[in-house]
CHARMM internal coordinates of N, CA and C (Angstrom, degrees):
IC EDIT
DIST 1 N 1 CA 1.4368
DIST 1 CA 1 C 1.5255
ANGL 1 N 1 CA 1 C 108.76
DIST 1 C 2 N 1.0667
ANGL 1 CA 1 C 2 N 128.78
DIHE 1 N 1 CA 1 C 2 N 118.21
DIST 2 N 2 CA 1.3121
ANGL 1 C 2 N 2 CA 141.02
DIHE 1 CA 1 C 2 N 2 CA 128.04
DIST 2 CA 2 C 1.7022
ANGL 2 N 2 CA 2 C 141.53
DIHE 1 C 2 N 2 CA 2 C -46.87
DIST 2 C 3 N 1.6214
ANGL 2 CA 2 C 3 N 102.73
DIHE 2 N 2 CA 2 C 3 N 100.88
DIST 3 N 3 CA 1.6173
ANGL 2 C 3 N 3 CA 108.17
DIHE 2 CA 2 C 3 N 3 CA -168.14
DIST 3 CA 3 C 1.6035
ANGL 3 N 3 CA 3 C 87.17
DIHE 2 C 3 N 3 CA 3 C -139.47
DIST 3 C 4 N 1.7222
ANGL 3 CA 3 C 4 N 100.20
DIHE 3 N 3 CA 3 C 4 N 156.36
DIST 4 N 4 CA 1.1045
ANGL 3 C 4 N 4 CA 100.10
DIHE 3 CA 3 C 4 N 4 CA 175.56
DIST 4 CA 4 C 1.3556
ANGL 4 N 4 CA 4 C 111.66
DIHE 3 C 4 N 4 CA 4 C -140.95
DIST 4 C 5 N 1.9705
ANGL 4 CA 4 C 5 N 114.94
DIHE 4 N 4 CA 4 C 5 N -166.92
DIST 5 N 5 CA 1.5604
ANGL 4 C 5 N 5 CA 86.10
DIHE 4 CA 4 C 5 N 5 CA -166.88
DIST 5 CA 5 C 1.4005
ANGL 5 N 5 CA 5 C 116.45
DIHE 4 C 5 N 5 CA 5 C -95.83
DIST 5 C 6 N 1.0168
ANGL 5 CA 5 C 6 N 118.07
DIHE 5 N 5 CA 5 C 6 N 64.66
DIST 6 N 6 CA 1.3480
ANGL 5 C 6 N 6 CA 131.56
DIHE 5 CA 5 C 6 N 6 CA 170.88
DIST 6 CA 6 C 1.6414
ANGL 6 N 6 CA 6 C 105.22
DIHE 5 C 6 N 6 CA 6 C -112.54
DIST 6 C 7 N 1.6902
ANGL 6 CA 6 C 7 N 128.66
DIHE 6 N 6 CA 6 C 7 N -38.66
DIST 7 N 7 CA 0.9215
ANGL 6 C 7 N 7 CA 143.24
DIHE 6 CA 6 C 7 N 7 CA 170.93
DIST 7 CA 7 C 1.9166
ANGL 7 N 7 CA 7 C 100.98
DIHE 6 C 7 N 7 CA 7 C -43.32
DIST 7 C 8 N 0.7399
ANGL 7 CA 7 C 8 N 128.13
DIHE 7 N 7 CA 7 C 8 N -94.63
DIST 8 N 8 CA 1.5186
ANGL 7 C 8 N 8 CA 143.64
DIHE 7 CA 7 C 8 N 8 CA 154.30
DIST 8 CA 8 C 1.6085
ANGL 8 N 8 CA 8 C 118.86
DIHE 7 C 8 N 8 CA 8 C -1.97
DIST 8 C 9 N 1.5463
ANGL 8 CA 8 C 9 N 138.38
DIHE 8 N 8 CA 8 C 9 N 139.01
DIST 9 N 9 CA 0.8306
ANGL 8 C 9 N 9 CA 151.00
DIHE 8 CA 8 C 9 N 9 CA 158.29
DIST 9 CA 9 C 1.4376
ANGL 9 N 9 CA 9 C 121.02
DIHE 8 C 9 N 9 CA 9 C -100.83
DIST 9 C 10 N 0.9626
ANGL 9 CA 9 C 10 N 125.73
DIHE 9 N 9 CA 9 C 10 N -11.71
DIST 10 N 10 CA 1.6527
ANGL 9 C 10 N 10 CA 144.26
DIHE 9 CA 9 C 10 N 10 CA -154.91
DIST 10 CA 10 C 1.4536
ANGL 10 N 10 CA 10 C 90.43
DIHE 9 C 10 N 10 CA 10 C -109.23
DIST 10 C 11 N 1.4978
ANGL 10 CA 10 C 11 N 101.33
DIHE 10 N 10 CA 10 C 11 N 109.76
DIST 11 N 11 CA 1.8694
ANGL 10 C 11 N 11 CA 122.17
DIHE 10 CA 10 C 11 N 11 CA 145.73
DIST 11 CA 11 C 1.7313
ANGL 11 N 11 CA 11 C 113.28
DIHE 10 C 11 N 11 CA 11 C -11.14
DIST 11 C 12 N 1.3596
ANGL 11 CA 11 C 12 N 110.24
DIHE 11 N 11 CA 11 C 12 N -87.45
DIST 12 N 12 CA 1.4688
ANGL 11 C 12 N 12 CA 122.74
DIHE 11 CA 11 C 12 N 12 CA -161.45
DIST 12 CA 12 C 1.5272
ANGL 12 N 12 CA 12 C 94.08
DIHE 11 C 12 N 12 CA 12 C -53.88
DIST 12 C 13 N 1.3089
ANGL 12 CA 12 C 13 N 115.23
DIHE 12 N 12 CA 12 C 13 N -73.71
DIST 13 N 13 CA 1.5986
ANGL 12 C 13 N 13 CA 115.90
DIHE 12 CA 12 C 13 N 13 CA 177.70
DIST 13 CA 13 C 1.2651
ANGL 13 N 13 CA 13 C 123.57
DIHE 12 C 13 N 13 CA 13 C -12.43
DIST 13 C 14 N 1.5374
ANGL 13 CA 13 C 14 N 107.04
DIHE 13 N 13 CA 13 C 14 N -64.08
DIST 14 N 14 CA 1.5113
ANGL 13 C 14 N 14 CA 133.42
DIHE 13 CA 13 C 14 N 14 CA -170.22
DIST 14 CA 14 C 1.8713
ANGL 14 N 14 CA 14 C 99.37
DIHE 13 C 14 N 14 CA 14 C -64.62
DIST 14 C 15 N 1.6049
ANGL 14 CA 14 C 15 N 98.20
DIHE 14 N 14 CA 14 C 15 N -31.69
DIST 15 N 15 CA 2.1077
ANGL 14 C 15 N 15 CA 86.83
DIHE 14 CA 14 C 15 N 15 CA 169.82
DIST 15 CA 15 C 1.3601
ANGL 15 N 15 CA 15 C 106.18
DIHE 14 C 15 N 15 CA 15 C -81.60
DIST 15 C 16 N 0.9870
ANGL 15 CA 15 C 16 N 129.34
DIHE 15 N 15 CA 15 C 16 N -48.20
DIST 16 N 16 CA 1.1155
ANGL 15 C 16 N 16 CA 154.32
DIHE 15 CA 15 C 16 N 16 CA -144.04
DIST 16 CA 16 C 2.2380
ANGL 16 N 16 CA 16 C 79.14
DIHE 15 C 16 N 16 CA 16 C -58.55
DIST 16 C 17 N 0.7187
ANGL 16 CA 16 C 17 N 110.79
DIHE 16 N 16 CA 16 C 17 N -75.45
DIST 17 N 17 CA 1.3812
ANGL 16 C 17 N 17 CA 117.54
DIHE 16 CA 16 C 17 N 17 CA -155.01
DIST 17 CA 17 C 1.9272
ANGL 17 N 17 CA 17 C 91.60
DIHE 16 C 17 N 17 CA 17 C -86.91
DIST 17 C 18 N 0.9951
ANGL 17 CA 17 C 18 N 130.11
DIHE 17 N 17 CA 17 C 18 N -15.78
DIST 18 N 18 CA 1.7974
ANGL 17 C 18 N 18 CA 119.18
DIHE 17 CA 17 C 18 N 18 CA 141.89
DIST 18 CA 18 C 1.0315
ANGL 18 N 18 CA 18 C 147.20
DIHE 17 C 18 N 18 CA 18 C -68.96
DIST 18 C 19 N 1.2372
ANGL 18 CA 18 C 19 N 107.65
DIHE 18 N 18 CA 18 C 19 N -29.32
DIST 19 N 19 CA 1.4820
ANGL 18 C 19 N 19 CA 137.42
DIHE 18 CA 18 C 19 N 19 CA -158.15
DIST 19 CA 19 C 1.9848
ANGL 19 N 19 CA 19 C 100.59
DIHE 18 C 19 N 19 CA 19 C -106.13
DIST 19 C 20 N 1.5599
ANGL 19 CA 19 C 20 N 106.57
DIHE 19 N 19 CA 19 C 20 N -62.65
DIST 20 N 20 CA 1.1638
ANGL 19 C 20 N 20 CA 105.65
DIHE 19 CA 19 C 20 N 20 CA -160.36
DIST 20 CA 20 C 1.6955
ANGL 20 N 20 CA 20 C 107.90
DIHE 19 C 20 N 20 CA 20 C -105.35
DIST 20 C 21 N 1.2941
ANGL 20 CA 20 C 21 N 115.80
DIHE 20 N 20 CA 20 C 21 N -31.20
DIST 21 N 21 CA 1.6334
ANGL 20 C 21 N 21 CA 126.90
DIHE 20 CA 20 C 21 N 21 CA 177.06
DIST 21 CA 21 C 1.2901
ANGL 21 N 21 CA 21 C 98.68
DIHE 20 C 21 N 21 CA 21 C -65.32
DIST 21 C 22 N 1.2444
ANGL 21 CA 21 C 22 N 155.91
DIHE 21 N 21 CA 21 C 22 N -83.89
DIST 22 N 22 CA 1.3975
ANGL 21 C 22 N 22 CA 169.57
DIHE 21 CA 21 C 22 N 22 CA -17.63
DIST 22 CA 22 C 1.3906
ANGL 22 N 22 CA 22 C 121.77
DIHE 21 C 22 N 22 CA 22 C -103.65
DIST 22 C 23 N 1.2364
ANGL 22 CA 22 C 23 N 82.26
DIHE 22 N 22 CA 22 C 23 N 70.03
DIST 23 N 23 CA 1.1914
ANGL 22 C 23 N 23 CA 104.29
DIHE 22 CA 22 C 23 N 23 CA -172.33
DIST 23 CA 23 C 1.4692
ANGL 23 N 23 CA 23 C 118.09
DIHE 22 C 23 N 23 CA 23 C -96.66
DIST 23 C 24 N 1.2163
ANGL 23 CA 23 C 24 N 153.67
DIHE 23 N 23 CA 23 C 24 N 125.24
DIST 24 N 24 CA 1.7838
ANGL 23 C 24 N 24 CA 154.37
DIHE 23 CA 23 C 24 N 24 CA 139.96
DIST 24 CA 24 C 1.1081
ANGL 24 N 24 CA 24 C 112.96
DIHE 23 C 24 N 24 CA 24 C -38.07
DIST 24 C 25 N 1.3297
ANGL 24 CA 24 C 25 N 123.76
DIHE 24 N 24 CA 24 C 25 N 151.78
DIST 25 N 25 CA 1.3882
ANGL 24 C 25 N 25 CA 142.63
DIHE 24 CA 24 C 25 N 25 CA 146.22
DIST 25 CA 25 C 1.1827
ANGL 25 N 25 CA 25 C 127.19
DIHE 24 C 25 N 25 CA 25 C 140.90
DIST 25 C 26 N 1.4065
ANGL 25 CA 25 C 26 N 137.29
DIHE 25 N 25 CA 25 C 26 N -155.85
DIST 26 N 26 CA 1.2544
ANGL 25 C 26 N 26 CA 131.23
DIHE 25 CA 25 C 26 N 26 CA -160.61
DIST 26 CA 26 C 1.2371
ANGL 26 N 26 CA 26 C 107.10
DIHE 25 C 26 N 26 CA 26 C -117.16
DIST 26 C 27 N 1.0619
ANGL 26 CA 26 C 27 N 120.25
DIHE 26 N 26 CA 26 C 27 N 144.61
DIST 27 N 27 CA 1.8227
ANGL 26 C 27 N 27 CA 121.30
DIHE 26 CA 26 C 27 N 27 CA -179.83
DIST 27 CA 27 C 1.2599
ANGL 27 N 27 CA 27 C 116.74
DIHE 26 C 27 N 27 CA 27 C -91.63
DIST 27 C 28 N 1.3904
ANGL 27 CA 27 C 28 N 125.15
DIHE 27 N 27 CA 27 C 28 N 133.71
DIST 28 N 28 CA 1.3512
ANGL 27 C 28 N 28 CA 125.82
DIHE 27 CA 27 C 28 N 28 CA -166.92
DIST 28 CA 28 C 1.1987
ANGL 28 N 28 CA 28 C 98.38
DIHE 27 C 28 N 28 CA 28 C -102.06
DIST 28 C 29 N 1.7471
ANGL 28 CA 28 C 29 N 140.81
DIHE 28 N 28 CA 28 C 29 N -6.89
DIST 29 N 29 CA 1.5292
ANGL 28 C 29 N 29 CA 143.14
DIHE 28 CA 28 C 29 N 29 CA 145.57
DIST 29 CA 29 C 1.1553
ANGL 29 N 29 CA 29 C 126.65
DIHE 28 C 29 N 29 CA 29 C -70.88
DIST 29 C 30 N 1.1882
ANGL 29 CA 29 C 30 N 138.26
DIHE 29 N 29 CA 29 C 30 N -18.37
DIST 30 N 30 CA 1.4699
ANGL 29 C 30 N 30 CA 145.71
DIHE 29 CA 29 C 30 N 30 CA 164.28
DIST 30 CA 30 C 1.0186
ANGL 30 N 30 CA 30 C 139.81
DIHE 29 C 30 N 30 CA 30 C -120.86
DIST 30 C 31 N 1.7131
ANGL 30 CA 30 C 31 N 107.36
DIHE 30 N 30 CA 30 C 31 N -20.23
DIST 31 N 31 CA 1.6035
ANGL 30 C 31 N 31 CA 129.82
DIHE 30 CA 30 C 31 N 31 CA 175.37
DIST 31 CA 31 C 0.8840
ANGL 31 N 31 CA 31 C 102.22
DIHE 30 C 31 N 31 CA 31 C 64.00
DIST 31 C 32 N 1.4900
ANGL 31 CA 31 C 32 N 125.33
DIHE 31 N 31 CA 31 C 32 N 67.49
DIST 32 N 32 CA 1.6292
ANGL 31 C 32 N 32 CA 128.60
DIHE 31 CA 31 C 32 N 32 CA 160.31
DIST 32 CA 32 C 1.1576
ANGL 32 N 32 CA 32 C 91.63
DIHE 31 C 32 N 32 CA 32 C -100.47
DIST 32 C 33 N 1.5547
ANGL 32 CA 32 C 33 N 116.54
DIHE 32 N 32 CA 32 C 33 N 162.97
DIST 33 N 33 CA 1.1396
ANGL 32 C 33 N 33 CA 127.61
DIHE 32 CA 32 C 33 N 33 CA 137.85
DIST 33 CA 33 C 1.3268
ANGL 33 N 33 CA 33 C 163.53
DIHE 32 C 33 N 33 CA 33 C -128.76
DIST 33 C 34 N 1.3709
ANGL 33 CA 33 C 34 N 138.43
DIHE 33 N 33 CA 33 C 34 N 152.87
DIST 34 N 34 CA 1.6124
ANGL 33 C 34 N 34 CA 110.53
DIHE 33 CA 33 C 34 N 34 CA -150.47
DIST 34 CA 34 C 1.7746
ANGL 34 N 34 CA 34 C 130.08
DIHE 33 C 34 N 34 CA 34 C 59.38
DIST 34 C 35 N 1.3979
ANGL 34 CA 34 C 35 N 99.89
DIHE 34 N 34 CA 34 C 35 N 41.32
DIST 35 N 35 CA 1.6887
ANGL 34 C 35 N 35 CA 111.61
DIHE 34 CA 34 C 35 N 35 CA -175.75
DIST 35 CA 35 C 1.5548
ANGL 35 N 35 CA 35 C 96.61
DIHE 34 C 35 N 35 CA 35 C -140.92
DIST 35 C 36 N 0.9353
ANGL 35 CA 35 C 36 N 107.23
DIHE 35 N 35 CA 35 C 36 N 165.23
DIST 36 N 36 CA 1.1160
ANGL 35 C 36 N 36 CA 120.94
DIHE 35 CA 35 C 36 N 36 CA -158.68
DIST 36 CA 36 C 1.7756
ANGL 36 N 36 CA 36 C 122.48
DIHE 35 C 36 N 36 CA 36 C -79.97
DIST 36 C 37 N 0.9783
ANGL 36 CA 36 C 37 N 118.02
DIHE 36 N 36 CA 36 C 37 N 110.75
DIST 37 N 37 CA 1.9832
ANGL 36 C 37 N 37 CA 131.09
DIHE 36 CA 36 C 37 N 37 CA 177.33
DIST 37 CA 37 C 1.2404
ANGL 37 N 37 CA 37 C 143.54
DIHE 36 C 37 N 37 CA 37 C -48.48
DIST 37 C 38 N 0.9937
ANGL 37 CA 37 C 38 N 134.74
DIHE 37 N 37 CA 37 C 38 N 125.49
DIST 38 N 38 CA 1.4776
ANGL 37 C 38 N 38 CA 122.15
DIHE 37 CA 37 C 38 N 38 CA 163.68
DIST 38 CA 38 C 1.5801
ANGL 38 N 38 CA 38 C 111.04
DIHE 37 C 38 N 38 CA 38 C -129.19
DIST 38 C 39 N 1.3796
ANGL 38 CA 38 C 39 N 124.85
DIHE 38 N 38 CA 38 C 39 N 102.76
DIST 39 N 39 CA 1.5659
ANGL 38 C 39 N 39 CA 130.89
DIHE 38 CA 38 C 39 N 39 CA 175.37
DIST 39 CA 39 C 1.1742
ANGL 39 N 39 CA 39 C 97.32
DIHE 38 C 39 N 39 CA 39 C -75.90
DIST 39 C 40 N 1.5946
ANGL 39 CA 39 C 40 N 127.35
DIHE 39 N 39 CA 39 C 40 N 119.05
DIST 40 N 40 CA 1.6827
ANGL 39 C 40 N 40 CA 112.75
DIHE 39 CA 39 C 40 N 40 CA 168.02
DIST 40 CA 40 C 2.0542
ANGL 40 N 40 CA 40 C 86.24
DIHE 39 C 40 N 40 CA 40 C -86.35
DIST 40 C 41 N 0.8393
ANGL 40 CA 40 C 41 N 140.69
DIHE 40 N 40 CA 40 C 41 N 29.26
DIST 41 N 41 CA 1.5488
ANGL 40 C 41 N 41 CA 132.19
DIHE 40 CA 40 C 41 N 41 CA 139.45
DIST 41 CA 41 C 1.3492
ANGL 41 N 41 CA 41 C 114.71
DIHE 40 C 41 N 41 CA 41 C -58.48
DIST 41 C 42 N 1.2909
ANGL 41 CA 41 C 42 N 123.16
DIHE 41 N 41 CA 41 C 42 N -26.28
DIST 42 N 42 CA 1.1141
ANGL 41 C 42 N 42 CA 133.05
DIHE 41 CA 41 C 42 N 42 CA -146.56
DIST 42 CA 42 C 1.8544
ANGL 42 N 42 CA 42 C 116.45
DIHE 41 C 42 N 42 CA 42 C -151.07
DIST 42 C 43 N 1.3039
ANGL 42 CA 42 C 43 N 105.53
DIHE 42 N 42 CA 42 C 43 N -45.75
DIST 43 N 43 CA 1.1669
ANGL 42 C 43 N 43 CA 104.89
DIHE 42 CA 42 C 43 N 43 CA -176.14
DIST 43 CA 43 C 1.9856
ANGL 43 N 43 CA 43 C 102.65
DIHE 42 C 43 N 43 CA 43 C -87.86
DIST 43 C 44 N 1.4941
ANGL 43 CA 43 C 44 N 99.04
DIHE 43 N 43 CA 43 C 44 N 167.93
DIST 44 N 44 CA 1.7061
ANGL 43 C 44 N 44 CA 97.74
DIHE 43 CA 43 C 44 N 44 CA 179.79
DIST 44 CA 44 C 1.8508
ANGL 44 N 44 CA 44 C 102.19
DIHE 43 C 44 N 44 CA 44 C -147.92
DIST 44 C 45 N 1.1069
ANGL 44 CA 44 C 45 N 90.14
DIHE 44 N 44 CA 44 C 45 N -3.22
DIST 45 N 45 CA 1.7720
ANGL 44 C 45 N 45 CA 101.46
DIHE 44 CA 44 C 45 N 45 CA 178.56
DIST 45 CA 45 C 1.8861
ANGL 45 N 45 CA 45 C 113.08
DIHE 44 C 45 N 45 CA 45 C -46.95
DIST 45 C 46 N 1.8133
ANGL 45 CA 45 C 46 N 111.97
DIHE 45 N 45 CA 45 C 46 N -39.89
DIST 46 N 46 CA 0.9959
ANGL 45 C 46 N 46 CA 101.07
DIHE 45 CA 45 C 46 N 46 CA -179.44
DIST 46 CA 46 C 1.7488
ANGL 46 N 46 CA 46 C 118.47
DIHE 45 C 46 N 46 CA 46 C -116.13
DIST 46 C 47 N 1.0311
ANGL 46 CA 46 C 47 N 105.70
DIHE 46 N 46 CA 46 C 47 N 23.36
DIST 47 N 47 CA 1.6278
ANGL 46 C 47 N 47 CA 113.68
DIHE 46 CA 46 C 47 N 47 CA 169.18
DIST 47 CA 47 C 1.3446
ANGL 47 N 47 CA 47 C 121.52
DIHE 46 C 47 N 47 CA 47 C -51.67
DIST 47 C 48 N 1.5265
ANGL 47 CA 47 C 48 N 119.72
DIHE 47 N 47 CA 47 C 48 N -47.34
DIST 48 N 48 CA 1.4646
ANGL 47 C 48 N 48 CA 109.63
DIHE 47 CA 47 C 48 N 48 CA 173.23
DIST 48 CA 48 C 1.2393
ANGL 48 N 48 CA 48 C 135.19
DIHE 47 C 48 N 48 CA 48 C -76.04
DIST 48 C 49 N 1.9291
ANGL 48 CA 48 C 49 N 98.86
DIHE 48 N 48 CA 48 C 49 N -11.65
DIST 49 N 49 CA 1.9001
ANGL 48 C 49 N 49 CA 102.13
DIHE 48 CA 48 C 49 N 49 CA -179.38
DIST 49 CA 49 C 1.8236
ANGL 49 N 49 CA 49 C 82.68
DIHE 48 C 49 N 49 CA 49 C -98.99
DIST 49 C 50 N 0.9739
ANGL 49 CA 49 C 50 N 150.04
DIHE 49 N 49 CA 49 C 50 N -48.75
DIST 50 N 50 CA 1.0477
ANGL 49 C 50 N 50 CA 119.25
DIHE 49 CA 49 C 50 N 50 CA -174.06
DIST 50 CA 50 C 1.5006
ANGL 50 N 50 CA 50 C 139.58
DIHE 49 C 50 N 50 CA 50 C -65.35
DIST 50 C 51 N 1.8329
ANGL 50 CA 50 C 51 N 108.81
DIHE 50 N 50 CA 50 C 51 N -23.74
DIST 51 N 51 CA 1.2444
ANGL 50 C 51 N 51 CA 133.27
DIHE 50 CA 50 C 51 N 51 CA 144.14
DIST 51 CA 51 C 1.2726
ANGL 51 N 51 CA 51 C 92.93
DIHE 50 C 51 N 51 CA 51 C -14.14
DIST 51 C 52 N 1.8066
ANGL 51 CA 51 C 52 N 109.24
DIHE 51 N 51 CA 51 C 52 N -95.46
DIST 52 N 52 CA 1.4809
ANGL 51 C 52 N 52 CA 128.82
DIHE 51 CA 51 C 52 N 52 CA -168.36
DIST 52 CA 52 C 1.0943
ANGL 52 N 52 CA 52 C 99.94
DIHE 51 C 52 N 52 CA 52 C -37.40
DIST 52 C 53 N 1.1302
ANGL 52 CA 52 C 53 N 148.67
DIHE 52 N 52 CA 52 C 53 N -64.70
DIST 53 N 53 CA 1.8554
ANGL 52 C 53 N 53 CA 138.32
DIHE 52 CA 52 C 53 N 53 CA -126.97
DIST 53 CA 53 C 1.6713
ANGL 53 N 53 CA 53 C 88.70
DIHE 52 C 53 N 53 CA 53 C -88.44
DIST 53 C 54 N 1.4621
ANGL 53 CA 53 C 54 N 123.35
DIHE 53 N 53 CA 53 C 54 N -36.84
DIST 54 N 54 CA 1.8730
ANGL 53 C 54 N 54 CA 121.92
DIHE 53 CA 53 C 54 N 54 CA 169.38
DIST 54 CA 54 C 1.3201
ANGL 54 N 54 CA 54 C 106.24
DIHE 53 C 54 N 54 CA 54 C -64.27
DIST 54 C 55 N 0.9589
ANGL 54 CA 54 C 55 N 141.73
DIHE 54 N 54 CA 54 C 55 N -64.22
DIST 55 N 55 CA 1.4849
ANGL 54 C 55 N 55 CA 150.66
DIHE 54 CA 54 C 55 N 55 CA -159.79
DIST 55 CA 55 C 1.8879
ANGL 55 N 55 CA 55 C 84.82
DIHE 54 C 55 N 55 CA 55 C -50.93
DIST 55 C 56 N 0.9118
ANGL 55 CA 55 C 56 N 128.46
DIHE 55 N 55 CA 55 C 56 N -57.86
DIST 56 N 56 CA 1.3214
ANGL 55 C 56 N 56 CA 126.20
DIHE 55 CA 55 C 56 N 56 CA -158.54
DIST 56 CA 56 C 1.9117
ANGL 56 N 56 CA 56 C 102.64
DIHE 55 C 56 N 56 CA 56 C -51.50
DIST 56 C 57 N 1.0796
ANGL 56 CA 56 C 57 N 123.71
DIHE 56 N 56 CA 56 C 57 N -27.56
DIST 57 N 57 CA 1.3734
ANGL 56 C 57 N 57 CA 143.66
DIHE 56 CA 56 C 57 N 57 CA -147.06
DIST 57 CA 57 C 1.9552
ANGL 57 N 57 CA 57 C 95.00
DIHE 56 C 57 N 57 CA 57 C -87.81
DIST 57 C 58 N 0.9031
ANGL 57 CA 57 C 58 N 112.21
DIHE 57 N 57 CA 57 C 58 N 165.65
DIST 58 N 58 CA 1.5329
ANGL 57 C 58 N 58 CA 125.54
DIHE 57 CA 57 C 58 N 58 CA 176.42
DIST 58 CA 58 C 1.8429
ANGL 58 N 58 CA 58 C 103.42
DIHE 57 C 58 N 58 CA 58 C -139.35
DIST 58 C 59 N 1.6210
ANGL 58 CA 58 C 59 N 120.67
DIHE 58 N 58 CA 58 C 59 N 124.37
DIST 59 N 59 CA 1.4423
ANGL 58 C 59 N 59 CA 106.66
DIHE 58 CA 58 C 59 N 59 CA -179.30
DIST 59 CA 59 C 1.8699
ANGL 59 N 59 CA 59 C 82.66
DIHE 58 C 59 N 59 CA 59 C -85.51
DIST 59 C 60 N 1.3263
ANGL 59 CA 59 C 60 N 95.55
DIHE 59 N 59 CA 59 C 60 N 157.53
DIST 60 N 60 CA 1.7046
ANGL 59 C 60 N 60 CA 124.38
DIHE 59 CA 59 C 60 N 60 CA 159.08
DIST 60 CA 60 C 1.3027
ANGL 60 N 60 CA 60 C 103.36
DIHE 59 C 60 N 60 CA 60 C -17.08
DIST 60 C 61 N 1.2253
ANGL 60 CA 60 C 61 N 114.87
DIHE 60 N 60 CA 60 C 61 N -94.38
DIST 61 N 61 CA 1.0940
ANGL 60 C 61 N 61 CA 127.29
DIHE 60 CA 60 C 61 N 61 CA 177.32
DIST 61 CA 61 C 1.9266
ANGL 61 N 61 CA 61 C 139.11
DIHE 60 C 61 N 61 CA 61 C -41.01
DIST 61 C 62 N 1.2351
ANGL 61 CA 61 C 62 N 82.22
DIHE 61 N 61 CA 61 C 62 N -21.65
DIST 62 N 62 CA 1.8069
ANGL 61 C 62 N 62 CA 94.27
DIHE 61 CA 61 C 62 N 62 CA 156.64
DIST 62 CA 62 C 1.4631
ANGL 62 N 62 CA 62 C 131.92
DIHE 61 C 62 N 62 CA 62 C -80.07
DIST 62 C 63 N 1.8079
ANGL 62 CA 62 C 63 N 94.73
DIHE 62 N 62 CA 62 C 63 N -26.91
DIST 63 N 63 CA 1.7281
ANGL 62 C 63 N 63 CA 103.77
DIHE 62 CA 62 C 63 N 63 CA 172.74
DIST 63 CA 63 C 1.5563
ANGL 63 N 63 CA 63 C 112.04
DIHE 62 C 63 N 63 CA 63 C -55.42
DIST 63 C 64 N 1.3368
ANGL 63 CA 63 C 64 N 110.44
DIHE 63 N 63 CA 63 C 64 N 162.37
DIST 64 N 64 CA 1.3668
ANGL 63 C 64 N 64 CA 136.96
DIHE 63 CA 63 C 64 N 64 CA -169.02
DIST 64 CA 64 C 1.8480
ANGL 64 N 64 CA 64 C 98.78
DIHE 63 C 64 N 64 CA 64 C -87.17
END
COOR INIT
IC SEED 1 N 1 CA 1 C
IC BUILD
Protein backbone atom coordinates (compact mmCIF):
# COMPACT_ATOMS: atom_id res chain seq x y z
CA UNK A 1 0.00 0.00 0.00
CA UNK A 2 0.91 3.32 -0.85
CA UNK A 3 -0.03 6.37 1.64
CA UNK A 4 1.51 9.43 2.08
CA UNK A 5 2.08 12.21 4.43
CA UNK A 6 -0.81 13.88 3.76
CA UNK A 7 -2.73 10.65 4.85
CA UNK A 8 -1.51 11.26 8.54
CA UNK A 9 -2.13 13.92 11.13
CA UNK A 10 0.67 13.03 13.48
CA UNK A 11 3.98 15.26 13.64
CA UNK A 12 6.62 12.35 13.91
CA UNK A 13 4.85 10.35 11.10
CA UNK A 14 4.58 13.33 8.86
CA UNK A 15 8.86 13.49 9.42
CA UNK A 16 9.23 10.30 9.48
CA UNK A 17 8.15 9.82 5.78
CA UNK A 18 9.89 13.54 4.72
CA UNK A 19 12.73 13.50 6.37
CA UNK A 20 13.74 9.78 6.34
CA UNK A 21 11.51 7.86 3.44
CA UNK A 22 12.07 10.51 0.76
CA UNK A 23 10.46 9.42 -1.34
CA UNK A 24 8.03 11.32 -4.40
CA UNK A 25 4.95 10.42 -5.77
CA UNK A 26 1.42 10.15 -5.83
CA UNK A 27 -0.76 8.61 -3.24
CA UNK A 28 -3.05 5.99 -4.13
CA UNK A 29 -5.02 6.86 -0.51
CA UNK A 30 -5.68 10.39 -1.00
CA UNK A 31 -4.68 11.22 -4.52
CA UNK A 32 -2.22 13.77 -3.87
CA UNK A 33 0.27 14.43 -5.94
CA UNK A 34 3.97 14.92 -5.98
CA UNK A 35 4.21 14.71 -1.95
CA UNK A 36 5.92 12.67 -0.35
CA UNK A 37 5.54 8.33 0.06
CA UNK A 38 5.68 5.60 2.06
CA UNK A 39 5.19 1.95 0.18
CA UNK A 40 5.13 -0.45 3.20
CA UNK A 41 6.06 -2.88 -0.04
CA UNK A 42 9.03 -1.38 0.38
CA UNK A 43 9.41 0.98 3.07
CA UNK A 44 9.99 -0.43 6.96
CA UNK A 45 10.70 2.96 8.69
CA UNK A 46 7.15 2.90 10.17
CA UNK A 47 6.33 -0.68 11.26
CA UNK A 48 7.07 -0.33 14.87
CA UNK A 49 5.00 3.00 15.55
CA UNK A 50 2.30 1.67 13.64
CA UNK A 51 2.69 -1.87 15.14
CA UNK A 52 2.17 0.18 18.45
CA UNK A 53 -0.73 2.50 17.52
CA UNK A 54 -2.73 -1.35 16.37
CA UNK A 55 -1.65 -3.26 19.26
CA UNK A 56 -3.38 -0.58 21.34
CA UNK A 57 -6.84 -1.58 19.63
CA UNK A 58 -9.09 -4.65 20.77
CA UNK A 59 -11.11 -6.41 17.53
CA UNK A 60 -14.99 -6.89 18.62
CA UNK A 61 -14.73 -10.05 18.95
CA UNK A 62 -11.91 -10.32 21.49
CA UNK A 63 -13.96 -8.10 23.97
CA UNK A 64 -15.22 -9.69 27.11
Amino acid sequence: MICCENCFNDAEIKAIIKNRVKTRGNCGVCNSDNVFIYDTNVDDELVNSLNNLLNVYTTKESLP
